[in-house]
C-alpha positions in Angstrom: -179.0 -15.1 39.4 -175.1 -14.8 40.3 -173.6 -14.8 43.5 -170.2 -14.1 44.7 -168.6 -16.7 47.1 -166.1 -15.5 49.2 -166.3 -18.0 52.3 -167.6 -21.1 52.8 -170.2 -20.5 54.9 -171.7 -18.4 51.8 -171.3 -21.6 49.3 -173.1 -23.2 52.0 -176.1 -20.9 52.1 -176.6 -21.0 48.4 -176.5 -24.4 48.0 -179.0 -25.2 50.6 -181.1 -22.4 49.3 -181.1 -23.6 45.9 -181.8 -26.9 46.5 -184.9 -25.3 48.6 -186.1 -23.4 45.6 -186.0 -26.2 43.8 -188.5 -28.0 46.4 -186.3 -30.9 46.7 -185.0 -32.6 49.3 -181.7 -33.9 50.5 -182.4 -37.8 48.8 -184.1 -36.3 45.0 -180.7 -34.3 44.8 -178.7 -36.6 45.3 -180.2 -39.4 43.4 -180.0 -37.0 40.6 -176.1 -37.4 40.4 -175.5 -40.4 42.5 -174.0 -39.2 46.0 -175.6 -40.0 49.0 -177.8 -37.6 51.3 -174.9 -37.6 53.7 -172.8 -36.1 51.3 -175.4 -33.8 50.3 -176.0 -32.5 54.2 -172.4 -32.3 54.4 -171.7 -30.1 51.2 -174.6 -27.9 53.1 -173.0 -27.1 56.0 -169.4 -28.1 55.6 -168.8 -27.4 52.0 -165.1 -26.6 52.7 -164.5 -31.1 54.1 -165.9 -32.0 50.6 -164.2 -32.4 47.5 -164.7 -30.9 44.6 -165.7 -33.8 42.5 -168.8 -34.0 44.9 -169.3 -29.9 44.7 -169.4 -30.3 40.9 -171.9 -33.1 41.0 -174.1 -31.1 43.1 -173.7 -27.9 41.5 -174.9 -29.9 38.3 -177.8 -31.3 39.9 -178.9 -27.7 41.1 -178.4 -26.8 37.7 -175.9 -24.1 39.1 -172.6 -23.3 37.6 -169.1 -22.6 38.8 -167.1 -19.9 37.1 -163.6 -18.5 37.7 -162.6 -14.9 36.8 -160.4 -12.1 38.1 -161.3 -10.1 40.6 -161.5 -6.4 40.2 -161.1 -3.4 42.4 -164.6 -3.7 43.5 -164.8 -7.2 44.3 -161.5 -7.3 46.5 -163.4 -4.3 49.1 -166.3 -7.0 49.2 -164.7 -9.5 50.7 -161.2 -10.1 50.7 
């Protein structure tokens, strides 16, 4: 599945729902990776005071990917 992430709030949402589909919790994620379930709960609902080095470790441990491309016409009416 691919979703769009235009705020933080979203990255928020898909992480948390993610994990959740996964049936994991806070702790099996993060021991997965080595970060802490405080920095998991953060990334959840305050994905923007994280850094990236944590995001990418996550994102890894959700087996989720980030990708970068151009936005086209459509995408910029989405959000932006």
């Amino acid at each position: 599945m691919e979703n769009l992430v235009f705020t933080s709030f979203q990255l928020a949402q898909i992480l948390k729902n993610r994990r959740k589909e996964l049936k994991m919790s806070q702790k099996e994620v993060g021991s997965r990776v080595g970060i802490l379930p405080k920095t998991i709960s953060a990334l959840e609902n305050f994905p923007e005071r994280c850094s990236v080095e944590s995001l990418l470790k996550y994102l890894s441990a959700l087996e989720l990917e980030l990708i970068s491309r151009t936005r086209n016409e459509a995408d910029k009416t989405e959000g932006w």
